[in-house]
Structure formats: structure tokens, C-alpha cells
N, C-alpha and C positions, 0 to 999 in steps of 0.2 A: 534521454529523459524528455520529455513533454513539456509545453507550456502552453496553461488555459490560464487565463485571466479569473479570479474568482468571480460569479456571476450576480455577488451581493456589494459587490464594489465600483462605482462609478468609472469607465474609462478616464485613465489621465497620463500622464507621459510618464508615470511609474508606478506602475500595474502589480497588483497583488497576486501570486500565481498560488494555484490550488498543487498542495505538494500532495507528496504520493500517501503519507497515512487519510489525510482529509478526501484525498481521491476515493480510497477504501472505503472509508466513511459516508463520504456520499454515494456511490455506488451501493452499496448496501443497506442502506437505510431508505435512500432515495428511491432507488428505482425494484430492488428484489422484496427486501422484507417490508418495508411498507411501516415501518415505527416509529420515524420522526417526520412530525409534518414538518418541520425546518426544511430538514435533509430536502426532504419532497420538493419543496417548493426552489431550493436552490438548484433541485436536479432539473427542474423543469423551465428553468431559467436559462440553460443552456442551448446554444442552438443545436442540430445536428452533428457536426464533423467534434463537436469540444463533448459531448456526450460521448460518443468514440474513445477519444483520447482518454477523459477522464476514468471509461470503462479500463480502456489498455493501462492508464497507470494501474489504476485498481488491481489488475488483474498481477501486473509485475510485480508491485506489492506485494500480494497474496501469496504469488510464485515464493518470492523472499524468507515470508516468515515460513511460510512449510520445509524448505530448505535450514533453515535453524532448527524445527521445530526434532526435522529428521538427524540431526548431527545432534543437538542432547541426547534425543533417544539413541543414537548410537553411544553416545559419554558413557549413558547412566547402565546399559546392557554390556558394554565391552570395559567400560573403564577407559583410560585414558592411558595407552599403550604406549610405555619407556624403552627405548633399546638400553639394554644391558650394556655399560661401557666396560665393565672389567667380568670377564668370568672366572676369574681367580678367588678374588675376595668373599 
């Protein structure tokens, strides 16, 4: 995991770190679709190498939920497959 200081918070010796949903969040809003001017403005407060990072959370993030997204839809198509412990009964 990453650490970017949020860029709406003052440096001080305990630093507020942008976690990976808010990484999402501003990556997406920020810099791709363009629908919060906040977002925007916070994404453009970042220097170079934290714009980076904050992409790469984003993106592991993202990785995340489609990896959940793909195990429901396995649930809800397959069920949720028990071994048989007794075949007698």
C-alpha cells in the first residue's frame, strides 16, 4: 500500500493519508470524468510522483472490487457448492 498525504491538509508530523476508496474517488472524478470540481481541484494539488500513486491505488482498488464483483456473480450462477459429507443419507 501507498502513502500520499491528502493534498487539502496542511503538512504536520501526523499526516492524513488518502486511502484507497478516496484514491478511487479522486482519480475518477478528478482527473477521468471531470464531475466534481472538489475532486479536480484536489487532484491538481498533487505533485507528479503522488498523482502516480494515487492513480496506482485507484487502480488496485478497482482491481478489488471487480474481483468481488466476479465471485457474486459466480455465487448467484453456480450457488454456493457444499461437499456432500454423507452419501448414504
Amino acid at each position: 500500500m501507498f502513502q500520499v498525504q491528502d493534498p487539502d491538509e496542511p503538512p504536520s508530523e501526523t499526516p492524513t493519508w488518502v486511502r484507497p476508496r478516496e484514491a478511487f474517488e479522486l482519480w475518477v472524478y478528478g482527473e477521468i470524468i471531470h464531475d466534481d470540481y472538489a475532486k479536480q481541484q484536489r487532484w491538481e494539488k498533487l505533485d507528479p510522483p503522488g498523482k502516480g500513486l494515487v492513480r496506482q491505488m485507484a487502480h488496485d482498488y478497482m482491481e478489488g472490487l471487480l474481483e468481488q464483483a466476479a465471485f457474486i456473480r459466480r455465487v448467484i450462477t453456480h450457488g454456493l457448492e457444499r461437499p456432500v459429507l454423507d452419501q448414504t443419507a
